[in-house]
C-alpha positions as CSV (number, residue, x, y, z in Angstrom):
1,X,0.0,0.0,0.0
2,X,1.6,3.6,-1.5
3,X,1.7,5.8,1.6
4,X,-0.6,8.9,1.2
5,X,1.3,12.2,0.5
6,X,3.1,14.0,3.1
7,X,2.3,17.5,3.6
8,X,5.3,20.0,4.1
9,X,6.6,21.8,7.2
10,X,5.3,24.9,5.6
11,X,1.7,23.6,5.2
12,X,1.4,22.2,8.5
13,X,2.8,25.4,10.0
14,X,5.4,23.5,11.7
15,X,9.0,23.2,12.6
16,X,11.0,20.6,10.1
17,X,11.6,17.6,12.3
18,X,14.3,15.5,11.8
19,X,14.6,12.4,13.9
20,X,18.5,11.2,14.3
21,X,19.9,7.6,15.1
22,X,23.4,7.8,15.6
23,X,26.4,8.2,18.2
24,X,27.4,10.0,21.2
25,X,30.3,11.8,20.6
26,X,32.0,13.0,24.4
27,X,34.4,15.7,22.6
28,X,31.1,17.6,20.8
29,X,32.4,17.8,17.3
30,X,30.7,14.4,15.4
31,X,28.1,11.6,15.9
32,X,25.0,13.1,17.7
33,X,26.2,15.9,18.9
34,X,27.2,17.4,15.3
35,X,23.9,16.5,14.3
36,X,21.7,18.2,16.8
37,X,23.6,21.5,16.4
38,X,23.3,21.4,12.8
39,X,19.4,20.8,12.5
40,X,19.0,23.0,15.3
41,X,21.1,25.9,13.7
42,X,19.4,25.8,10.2
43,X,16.0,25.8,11.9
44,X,14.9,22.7,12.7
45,X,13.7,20.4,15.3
46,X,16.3,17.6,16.5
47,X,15.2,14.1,17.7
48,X,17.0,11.3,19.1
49,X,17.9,7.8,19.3
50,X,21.2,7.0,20.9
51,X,23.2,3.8,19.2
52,X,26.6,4.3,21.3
53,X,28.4,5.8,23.6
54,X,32.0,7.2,23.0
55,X,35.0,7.9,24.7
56,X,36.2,10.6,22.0
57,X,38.1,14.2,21.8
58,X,39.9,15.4,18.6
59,X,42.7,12.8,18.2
60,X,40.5,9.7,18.3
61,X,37.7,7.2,19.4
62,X,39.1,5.3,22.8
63,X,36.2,3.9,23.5
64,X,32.5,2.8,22.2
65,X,29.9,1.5,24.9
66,X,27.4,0.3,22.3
67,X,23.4,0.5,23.6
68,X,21.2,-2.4,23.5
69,X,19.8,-2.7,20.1
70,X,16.0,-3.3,21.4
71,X,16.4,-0.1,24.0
72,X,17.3,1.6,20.3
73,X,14.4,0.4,18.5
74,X,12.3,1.4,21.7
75,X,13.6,5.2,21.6
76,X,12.8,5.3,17.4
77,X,8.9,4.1,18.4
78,X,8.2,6.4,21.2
79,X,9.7,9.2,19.7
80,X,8.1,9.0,16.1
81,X,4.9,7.6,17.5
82,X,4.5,11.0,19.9
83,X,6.7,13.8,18.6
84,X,6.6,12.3,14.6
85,X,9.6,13.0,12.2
86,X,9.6,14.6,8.5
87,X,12.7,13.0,7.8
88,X,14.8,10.2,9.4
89,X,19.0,10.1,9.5
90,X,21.0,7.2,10.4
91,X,24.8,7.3,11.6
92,X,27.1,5.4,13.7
93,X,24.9,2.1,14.0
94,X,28.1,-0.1,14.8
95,X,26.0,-4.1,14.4
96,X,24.2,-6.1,12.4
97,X,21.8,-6.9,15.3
98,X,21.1,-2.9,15.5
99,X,20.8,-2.7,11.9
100,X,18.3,-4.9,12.0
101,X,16.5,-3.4,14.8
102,X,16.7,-0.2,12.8
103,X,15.4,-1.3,10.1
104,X,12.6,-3.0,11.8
105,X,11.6,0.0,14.1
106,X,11.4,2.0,10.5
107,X,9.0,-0.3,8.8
108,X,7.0,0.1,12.0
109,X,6.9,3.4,12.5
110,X,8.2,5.2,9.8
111,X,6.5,4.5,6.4
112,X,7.1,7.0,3.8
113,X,9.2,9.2,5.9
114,X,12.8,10.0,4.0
115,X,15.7,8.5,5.2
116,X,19.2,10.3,4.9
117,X,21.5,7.3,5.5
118,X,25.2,8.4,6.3
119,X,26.9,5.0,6.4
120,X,29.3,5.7,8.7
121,X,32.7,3.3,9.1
122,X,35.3,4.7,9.9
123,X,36.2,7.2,12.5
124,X,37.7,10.5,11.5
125,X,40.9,9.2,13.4
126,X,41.3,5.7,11.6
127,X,39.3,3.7,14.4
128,X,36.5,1.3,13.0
129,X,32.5,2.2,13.7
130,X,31.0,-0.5,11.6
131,X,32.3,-3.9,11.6
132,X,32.4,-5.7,8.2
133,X,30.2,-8.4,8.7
134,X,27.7,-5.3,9.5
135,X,28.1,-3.9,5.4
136,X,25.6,-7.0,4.0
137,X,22.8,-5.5,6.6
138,X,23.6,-2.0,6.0
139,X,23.5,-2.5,2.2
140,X,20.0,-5.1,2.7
141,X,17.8,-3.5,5.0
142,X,18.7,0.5,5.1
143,X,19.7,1.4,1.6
144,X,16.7,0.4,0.1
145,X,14.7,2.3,2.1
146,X,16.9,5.3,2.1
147,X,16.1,8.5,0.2
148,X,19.5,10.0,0.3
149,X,23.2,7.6,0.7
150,X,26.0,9.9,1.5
151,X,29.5,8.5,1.4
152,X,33.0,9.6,1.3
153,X,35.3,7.9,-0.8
154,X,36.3,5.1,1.6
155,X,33.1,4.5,2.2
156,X,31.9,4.2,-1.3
157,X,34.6,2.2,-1.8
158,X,33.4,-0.5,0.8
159,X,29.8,-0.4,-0.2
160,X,30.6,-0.6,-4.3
161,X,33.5,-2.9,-4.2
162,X,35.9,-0.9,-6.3
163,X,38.8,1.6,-5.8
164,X,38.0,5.3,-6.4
165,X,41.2,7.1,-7.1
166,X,39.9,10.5,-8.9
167,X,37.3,12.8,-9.5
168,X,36.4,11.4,-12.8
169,X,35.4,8.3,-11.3
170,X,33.1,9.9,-8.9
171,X,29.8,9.8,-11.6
172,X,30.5,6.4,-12.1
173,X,30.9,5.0,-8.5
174,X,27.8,6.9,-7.3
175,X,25.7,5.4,-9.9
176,X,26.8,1.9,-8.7
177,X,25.9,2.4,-5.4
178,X,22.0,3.7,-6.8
179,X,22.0,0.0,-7.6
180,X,21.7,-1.1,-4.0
181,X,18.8,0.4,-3.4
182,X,18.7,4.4,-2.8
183,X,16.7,7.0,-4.1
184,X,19.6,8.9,-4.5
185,X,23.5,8.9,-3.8
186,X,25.9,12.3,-2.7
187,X,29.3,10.8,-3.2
188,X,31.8,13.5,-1.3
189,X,35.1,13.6,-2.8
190,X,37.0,15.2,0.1
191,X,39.6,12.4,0.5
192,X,40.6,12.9,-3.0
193,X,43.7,15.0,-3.9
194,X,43.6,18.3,-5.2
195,X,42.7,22.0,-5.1
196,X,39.1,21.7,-5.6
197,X,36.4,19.3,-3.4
198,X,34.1,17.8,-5.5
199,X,30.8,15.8,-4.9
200,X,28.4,14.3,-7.0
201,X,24.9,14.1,-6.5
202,X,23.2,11.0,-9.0
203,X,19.3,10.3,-8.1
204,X,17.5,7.5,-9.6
205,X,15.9,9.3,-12.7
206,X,19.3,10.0,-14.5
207,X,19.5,13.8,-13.0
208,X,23.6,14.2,-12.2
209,X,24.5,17.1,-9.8
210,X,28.0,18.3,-10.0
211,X,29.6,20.7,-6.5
212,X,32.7,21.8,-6.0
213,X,34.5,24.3,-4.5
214,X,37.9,25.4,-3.3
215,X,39.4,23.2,-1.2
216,X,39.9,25.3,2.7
217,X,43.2,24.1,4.7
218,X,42.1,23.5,8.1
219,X,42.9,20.3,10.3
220,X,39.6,21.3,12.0
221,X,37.6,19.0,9.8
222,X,36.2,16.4,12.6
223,X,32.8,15.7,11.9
224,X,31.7,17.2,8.5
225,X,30.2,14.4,7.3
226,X,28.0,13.9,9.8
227,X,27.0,17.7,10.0
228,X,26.7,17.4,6.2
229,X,24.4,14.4,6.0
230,X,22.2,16.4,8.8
231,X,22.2,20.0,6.9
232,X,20.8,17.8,3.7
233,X,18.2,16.1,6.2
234,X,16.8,19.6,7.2
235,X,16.3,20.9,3.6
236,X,14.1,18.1,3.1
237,X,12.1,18.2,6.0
238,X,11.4,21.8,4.5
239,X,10.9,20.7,1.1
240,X,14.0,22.4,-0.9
241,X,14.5,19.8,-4.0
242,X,17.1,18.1,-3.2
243,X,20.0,19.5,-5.3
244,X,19.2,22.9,-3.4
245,X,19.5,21.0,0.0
246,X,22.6,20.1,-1.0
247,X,23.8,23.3,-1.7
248,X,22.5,24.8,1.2
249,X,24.7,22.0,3.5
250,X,27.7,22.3,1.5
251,X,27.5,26.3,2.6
252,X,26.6,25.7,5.8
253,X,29.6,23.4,6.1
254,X,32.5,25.7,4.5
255,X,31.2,28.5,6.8
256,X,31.5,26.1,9.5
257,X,35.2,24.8,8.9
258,X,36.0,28.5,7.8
259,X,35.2,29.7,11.3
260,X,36.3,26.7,13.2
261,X,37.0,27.6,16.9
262,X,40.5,25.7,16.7
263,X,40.0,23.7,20.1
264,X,41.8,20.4,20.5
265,X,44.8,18.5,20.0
266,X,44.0,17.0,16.7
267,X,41.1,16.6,14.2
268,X,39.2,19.8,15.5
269,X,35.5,20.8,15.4
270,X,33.5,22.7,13.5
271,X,31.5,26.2,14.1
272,X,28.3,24.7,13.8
273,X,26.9,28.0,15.4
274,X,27.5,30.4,12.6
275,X,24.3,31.0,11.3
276,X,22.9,32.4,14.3
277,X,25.6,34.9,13.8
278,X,25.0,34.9,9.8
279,X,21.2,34.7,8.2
280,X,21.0,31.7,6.3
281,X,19.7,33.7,2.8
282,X,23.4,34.8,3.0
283,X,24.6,31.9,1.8
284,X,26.3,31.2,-1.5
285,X,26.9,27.7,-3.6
């Protein structure tokens, strides 16, 4: 049975809600922490289910206390059977067993609402989130389901099988990983060398979206992915297509590592505060 129509933020006169399943990150830059300052600074409404805890700062994870999977699936139900969600984004799930749970909770609950899945792997540090026997889940019972994947280039790498070694390969990996499943793919080309960042946005009716912009030198880069993956989830809760969500994160995001607070020993955070301090109709692809 097709899920009837969802009507927008704007028509119901509401705040874009944006449920978030992901990890607790103790330093404040990544994982659940990234996230809620992100919906919250572009205007929405932040939700929570919590998948881990962390022992974390700017030059690594030390430690991950992972939550039972069922107390997971319990905080998805109560919170999108009472508060709702206009969009759903996954993060750090870290098992199969939670994947599963995930996955489950969704088809419960969640029927028609988007989901932004950032598979995340690998910390920003080089420390593993998502075991390997976890991938066949993640790839069987989110990506189907998910509206938006968004990558980086290791991660593509994982999920597609193949090596990505330049920006002309980007178009084609992304469009291999729409054969999983998703709706859509944004395949961030960060880890790649050179001046410019690229990232390619391929969506199951052939549309190709092409970004980039000038790379900024910063070590300060802990967390972007997950505040990127976020900033896209909020758009949609709003209704912006989504190649002008997109555009809108990417700003957010170079305005955040551009005024990055410098704190910590390594891999820093971001400024996810800035658009208090800057209107968001300021902002330029």
């Amino acid at each position: 049975m097709t899920p009837p129509p969802r009507a927008s933020h704007k028509q119901r006169g509401m705040i874009p809600r944006v449920l978030i399943i992901a990890g607790s990150d103790s330093g404040g830059g990544a994982g659940l922490q990234a996230d809620l300052k992100t919906v919250t600074a572009l205007g929405g409404y932040a939700t929570t289910a919590v998948t881990a805890l962390t022992v974390q700062d700017t030059l690594g994870v030390h430690d991950v206390l992972p939550v039972d999977p069922a107390f997971v699936e319990r905080q998805i139900a109560v919170v999108l059977d009472d508060l709702g969600a206009d969009v759903l984004k996954t993060g750090m799930l870290g098992s199969e067993a939670l994947i599963l749970r995930v996955a489950r909770a969704l088809e419960r609950h969640a029927r028609g609402v988007p989901l932004v899945v950032d598979p995340v792997m690998v910390a920003k540090g080089g420390a593993p989130l998502l075991p390997r026997d976890a991938v066949g889940a993640l790839i069987a019972e989110l990506l189907p389901r998910a509206a938006l994947l968004t990558p980086n280039v290791p991660e593509a790498e994982v999920l597609s099988g193949r090596p990505l070694r330049s920006v002309e390969e980007l178009e084609e990996v992304a469009s291999r990983l729409l054969l999983l499943g998703p709706s859509a793919v944004l395949l961030k080309g960060g880890h790649l060398p050179g001046a410019l960042v690229t990232d390619v946005l391929v969506t199951a009716d052939g549309s190709v979206h092409r970004f980039e912009s000038p790379r900024i030198e910063t070590r300060s880069t802990h967390g972007t992915g997950c505040t990127l993956a976020s900033a896209v989830a909020v758009g949609i809760a709003e209704g912006l297509t989504l190649a002008d969500a997109v555009t809108r994160a990417r700003a957010y995001v170079r305005r955040a590592l551009e005024t990055a607070p410098g704190f910590g020993k390594g891999h820093g955070p971001l400024n996810h505060a800035h658009p208090v301090q800057t209107p968001a109709q300021t902002f330029e692809a």
